[in-house]
C-alpha positions in Angstrom: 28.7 14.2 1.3 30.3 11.6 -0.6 27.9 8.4 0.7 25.5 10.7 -0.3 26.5 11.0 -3.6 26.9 7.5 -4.2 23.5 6.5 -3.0 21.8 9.1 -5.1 24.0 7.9 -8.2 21.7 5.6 -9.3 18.7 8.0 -9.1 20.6 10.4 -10.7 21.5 8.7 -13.8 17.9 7.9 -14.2 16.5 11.1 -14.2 19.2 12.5 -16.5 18.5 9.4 -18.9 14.8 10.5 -18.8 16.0 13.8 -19.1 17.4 12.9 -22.5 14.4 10.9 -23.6 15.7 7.5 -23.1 13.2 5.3 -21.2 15.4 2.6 -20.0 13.7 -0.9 -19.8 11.0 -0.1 -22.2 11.8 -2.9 -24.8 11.5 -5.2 -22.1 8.2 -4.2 -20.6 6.8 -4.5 -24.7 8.1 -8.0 -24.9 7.1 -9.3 -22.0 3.5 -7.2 -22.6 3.4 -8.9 -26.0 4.2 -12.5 -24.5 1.2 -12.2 -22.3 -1.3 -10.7 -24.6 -0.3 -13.6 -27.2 -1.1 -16.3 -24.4 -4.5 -18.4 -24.9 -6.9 -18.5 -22.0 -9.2 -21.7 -21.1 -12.2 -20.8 -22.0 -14.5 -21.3 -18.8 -17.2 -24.2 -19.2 -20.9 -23.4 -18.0 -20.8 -25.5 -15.5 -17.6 -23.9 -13.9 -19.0 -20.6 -14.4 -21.7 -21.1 -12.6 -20.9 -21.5 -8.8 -23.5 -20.6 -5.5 -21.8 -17.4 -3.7 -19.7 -18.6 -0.7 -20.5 -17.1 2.8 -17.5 -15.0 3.9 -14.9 -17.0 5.9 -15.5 -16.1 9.9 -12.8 -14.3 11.0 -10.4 -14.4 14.2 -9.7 -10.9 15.3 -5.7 -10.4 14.8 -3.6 -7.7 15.8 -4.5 -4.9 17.4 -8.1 -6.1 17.3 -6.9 -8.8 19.7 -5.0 -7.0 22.0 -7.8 -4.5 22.3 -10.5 -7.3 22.9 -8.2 -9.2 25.3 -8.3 -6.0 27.7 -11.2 -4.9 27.2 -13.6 -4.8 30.5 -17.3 -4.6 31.1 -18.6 -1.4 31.5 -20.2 0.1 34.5 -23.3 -0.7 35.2 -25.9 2.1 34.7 -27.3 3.8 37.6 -31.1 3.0 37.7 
């Protein structure tokens, strides 16, 4: 009972504080919101924005693809 208690410690004392209305790391997420909204993009030039479509890479099956194409066998042949 008591490892229990002190692994759901932490989750406890964050719902109670959201219980309470206290939201902690809030001022945090609006700085670092703030930061990035303030940032300057590079504006993209026509020539950059304009690009042909690029054919989708060709894949090597991976994973259970592979397995399942490295044992797969013909199948019978059909009866005329």
């Amino acid at each position: 009972m008591v490892e229990f208690l002190i692994a759901a410690a932490p989750l406890l004392l964050l719902l109670g504080s959201l219980l309470l209305g206290r939201y902690p790391g809030c001022e945090t997420v609006m700085r670092l919101a703030e930061r990035f909204a303030g940032r300057n993009r590079p504006q993209a030039t026509l020539a950059a924005s304009w690009r042909r479509p690029r054919r989708p890479a060709m894949r090597t099956p991976q994973g259970g693809l592979l397995i399942a194409l490295s044992i797969a066998k013909r199948p019978p042949p059909l009866a005329a």
